[in-house]
N, C-alpha and C positions, 0 to 999 in steps of 0.2 A: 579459432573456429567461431563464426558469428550464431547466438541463436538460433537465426531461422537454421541450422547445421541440425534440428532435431529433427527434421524433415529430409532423410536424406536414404539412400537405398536400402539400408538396411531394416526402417521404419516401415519406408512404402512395401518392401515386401513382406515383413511381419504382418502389413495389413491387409493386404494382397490373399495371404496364405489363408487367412483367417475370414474373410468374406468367402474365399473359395470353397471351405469347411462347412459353411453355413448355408451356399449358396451355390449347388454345384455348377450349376450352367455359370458361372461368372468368368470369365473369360480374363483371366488372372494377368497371362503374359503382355495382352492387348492395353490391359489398363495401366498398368509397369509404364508400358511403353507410350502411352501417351502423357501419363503421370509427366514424364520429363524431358517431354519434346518441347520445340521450341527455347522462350526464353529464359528457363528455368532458374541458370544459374543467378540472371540476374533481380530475381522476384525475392522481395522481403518477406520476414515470418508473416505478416498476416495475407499477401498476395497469394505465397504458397497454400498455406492453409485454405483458402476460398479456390485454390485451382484444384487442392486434389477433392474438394468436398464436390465440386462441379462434375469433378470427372465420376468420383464415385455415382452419382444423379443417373449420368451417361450410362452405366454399364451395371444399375443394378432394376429391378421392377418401376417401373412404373407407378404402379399401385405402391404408396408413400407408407402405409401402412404394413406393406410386405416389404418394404424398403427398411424400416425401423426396427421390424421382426431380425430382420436378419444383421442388422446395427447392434444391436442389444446384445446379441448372440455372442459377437468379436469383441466389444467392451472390455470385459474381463481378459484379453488377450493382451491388452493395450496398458494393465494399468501400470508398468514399469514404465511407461512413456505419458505420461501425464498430461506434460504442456503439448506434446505432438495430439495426442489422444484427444483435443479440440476439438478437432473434425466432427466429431460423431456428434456434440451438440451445437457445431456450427449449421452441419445439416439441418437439424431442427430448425434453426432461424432461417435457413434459406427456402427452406420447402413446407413446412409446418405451421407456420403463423395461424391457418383457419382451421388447424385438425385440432383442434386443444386440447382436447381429453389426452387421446394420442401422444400431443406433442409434454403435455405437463408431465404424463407416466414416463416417457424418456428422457426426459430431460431430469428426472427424478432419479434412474437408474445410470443415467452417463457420468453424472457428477459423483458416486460412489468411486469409482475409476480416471476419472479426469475433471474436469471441473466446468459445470454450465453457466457460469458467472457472469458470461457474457452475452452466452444465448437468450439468456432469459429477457434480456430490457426491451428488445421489442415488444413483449407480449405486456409489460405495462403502457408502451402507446397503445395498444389496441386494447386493453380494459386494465385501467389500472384498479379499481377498487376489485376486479375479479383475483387479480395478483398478490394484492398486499394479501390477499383473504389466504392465496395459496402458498405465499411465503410464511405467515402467520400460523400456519398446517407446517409446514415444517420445520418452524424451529421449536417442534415439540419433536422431531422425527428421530428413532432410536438410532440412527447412523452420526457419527460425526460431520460425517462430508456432507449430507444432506442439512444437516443445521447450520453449518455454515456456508450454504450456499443461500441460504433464506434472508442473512445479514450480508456476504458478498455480494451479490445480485440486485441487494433495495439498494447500494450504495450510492451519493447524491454525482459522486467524482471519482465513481472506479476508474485505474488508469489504463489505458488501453480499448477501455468501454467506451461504446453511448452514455454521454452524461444525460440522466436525469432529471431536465429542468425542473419538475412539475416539484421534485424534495431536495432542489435546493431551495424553494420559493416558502415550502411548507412541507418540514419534514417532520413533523406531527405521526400522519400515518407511519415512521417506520420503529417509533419511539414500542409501541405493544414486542415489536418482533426483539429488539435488544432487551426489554425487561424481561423477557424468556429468557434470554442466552446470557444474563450479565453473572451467572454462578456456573455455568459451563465447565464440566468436568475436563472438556479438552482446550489445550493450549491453542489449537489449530483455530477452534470458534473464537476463542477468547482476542486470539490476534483481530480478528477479522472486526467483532463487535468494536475495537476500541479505534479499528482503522475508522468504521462506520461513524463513531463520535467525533474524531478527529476531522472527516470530511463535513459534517455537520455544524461542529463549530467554525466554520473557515465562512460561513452563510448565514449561522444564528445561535453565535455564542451565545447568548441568555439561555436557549435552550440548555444546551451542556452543559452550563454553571449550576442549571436548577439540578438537575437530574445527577453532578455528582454531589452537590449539597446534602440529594437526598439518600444515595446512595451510599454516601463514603461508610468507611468503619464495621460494616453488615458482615462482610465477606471477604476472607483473602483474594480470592479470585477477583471479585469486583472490581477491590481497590485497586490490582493491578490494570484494569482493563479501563479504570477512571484516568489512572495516572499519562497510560500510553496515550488516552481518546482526547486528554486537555494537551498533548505534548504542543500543539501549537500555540494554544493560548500559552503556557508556560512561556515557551520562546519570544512570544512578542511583551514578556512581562505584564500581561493582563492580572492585576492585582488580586481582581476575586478569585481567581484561579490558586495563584501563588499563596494566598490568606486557606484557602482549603487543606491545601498541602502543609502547614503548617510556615510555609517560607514567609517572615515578617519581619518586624524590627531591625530593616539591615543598619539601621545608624547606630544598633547595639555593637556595632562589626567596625573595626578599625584598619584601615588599608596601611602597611606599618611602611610598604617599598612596591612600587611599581618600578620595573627596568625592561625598557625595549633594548636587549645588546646591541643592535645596528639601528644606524638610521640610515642606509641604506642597504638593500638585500635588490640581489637578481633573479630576474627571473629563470627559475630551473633553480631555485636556491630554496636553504631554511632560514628562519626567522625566530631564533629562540626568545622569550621573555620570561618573567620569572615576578609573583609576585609575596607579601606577604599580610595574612590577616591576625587579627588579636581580639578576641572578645574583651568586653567592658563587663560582664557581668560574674555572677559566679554560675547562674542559672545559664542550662545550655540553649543556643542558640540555635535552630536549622537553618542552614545556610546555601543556598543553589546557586554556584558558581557556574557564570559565561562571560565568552570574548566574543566582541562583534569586531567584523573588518568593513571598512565602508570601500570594495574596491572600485579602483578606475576602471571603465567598459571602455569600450570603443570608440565612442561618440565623445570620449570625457567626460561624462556624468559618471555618476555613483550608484551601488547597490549594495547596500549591506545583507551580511550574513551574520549569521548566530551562533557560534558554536557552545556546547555544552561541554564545559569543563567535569563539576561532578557535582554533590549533593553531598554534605556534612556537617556537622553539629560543631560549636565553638565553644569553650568556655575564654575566661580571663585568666586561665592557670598555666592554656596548652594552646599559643600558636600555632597558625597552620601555615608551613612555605608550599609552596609550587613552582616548578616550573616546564613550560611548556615548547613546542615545539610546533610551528606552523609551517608548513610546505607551499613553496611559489610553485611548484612544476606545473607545467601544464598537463593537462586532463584531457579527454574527449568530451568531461561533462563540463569542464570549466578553462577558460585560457584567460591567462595573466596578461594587464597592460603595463606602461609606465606610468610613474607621474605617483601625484604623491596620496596615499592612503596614510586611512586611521585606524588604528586599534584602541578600542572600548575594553575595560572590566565593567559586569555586570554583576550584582551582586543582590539578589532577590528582586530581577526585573529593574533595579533602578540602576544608573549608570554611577559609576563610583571617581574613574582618572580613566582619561584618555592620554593617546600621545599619537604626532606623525610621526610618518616613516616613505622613504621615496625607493618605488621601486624601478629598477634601471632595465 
């Protein structure tokens, strides 16, 4: 069952049920029934979503503001359906853009229940400094879902979302709203604040270098929410990144055995390797182990990827072996070519022994 399957009879008549509750005249069975006439079955999560928000438009007041009244009311009806529960601040962006007040208090109230994360970006095209100010207002807000809608909602490359041009060019203004949230009691904000750093650095790492420099060591919470927000820089072995975390002196680190077992794997196949390290020192060493693959695409070029092995400390007492297992299958999010790939050790960002390998 794909997704958009959260949209499906048993949704649309919970929701159905629950406008009718709130709104007797609403003519429950008629909107059922247009809900899913036509193309339906073949409309993707976001087509459906914008079809039944439309229809809802169709069959309740007019007047946007008795429209919202009685949205607000079903909310709470919805919130075992989250990602379905969209609707209600998709509305907002389809009919609400010039009621503000209006539209900022519901969209205030839908995100406790489902999440306005997406609604909200049009209304920074239409006054951004009015927004940061409003975003800025809730991530002081006693709810957790309302705080993290203040950091999901500035994000520069929420996925799914309207991108942001304006913070990925100059994401200055959203740095006041994560210094709020960067001690967050809930895991739920914490994710979101370090997503928001991680989209940030991918535009203007200096920023996020400075801000965990100044950050780091303060706070449990923090640190974790630093760690997640550089994961990209880590991946691409940006030094000052790795130098934060404490990952340095990897020539203190001795690669003892690299073994690719095949030099040839199929595709639909595994790939096991296995390496070995030795500290030089007696003083321990942190250590951030990764394997890059540079694979064959299509065209016969290359693209590497990164994987993260793990994160551990070495002495010269206590060798570390590994080893690991990579899978060729093909994916929906990835398909395997021929032809010949490399596997990289990465060892604190710097590459240590490669080797080829040809896949068939």
């Amino acid at each position: 069952m794909g997704v958009k399957e959260v949209y499906n009879e048993e949704f649309i008549s919970l929701l159905a049920r629950g406008v009718r509750q709130a709104y007797p005249q609403f003519y429950e069975a008629d909107f059922v029934r247009r809900v899913f006439e036509g193309n339906w079955a073949e409309k993707a999560l976001k087509e459906r979503m914008r079809h039944v928000t439309t229809c809802l438009h169709d069959f309740l007041p007019s007047n946007y503001e008795e429209a919202i009244t009685i949205l607000k009311n079903v909310a709470p009806q919805l919130e075992e359906h989250e990602l379905a529960g969209i609707i209600l601040p998709d509305f907002v962006e389809m009919y609400g853009l010039h009621n503000w007040d209006v539209s900022i208090d519901a969209l205030e109230w839908f995100t406790q229940y489902t999440t306005s994360e997406y609604a909200v970006r049009p209304f920074f095209i239409e006054d951004q400094d009015k927004m940061v100010e409003q975003m800025t207002k809730w991530s002081l807000h006693p709810h957790h879902r309302v705080r993290r809608l203040a950091s999901e909602g500035i994000r520069s490359r929420l996925p799914w979302g309207m991108a942001l041009q304006q913070f990925k060019k100059d994401p200055l203004p959203i740095i006041p709203i994560l210094t709020n949230l960067k001690e967050d009691e809930s895991l739920y904000v914490r994710k979101s604040v370090a997503n928001n750093m991680n989209d940030i650095s991918k535009d203007n790492p200096e920023i996020v270098l400075k801000l965990a420099q100044e950050w780091i060591g303060k706070h449990s919470h923090t640190d974790w929410i630093i760690k997640h927000g550089c994961r990209t820089l880590l991946k691409k072995g940006n030094q000052q990144a790795l130098s934060i975390f404490g990952f340095q002196d990897s020539h203190l680190v001795q690669v003892i055995d690299f073994a690719v077992s095949k030099e040839r794997v199929s595709i639909g196949e595994d790939l096991p390797f296995s390496f070995e390290l030795k500290g030089e020192t007696e003083e321990p060493v942190k250590i951030r182990i990764e394997y890059a693959i540079d694979f064959v695409k299509a065209r016969g070029n290359r693209n590497r990827r990164v994987f993260k092995v793990t994160e551990n400390e070495i002495t010269n007492g206590k060798p570390l072996s590994y080893k690991k297992v990579h899978s060729f299958k093909d994916l929906s999010t990835r398909k395997h070519y021929k032809g010949v790939h490399t596997i990289t050790l990465i060892l604190n960002g710097k590459e240590i022994v490669k080797e080829d390998f040809y896949v068939e």
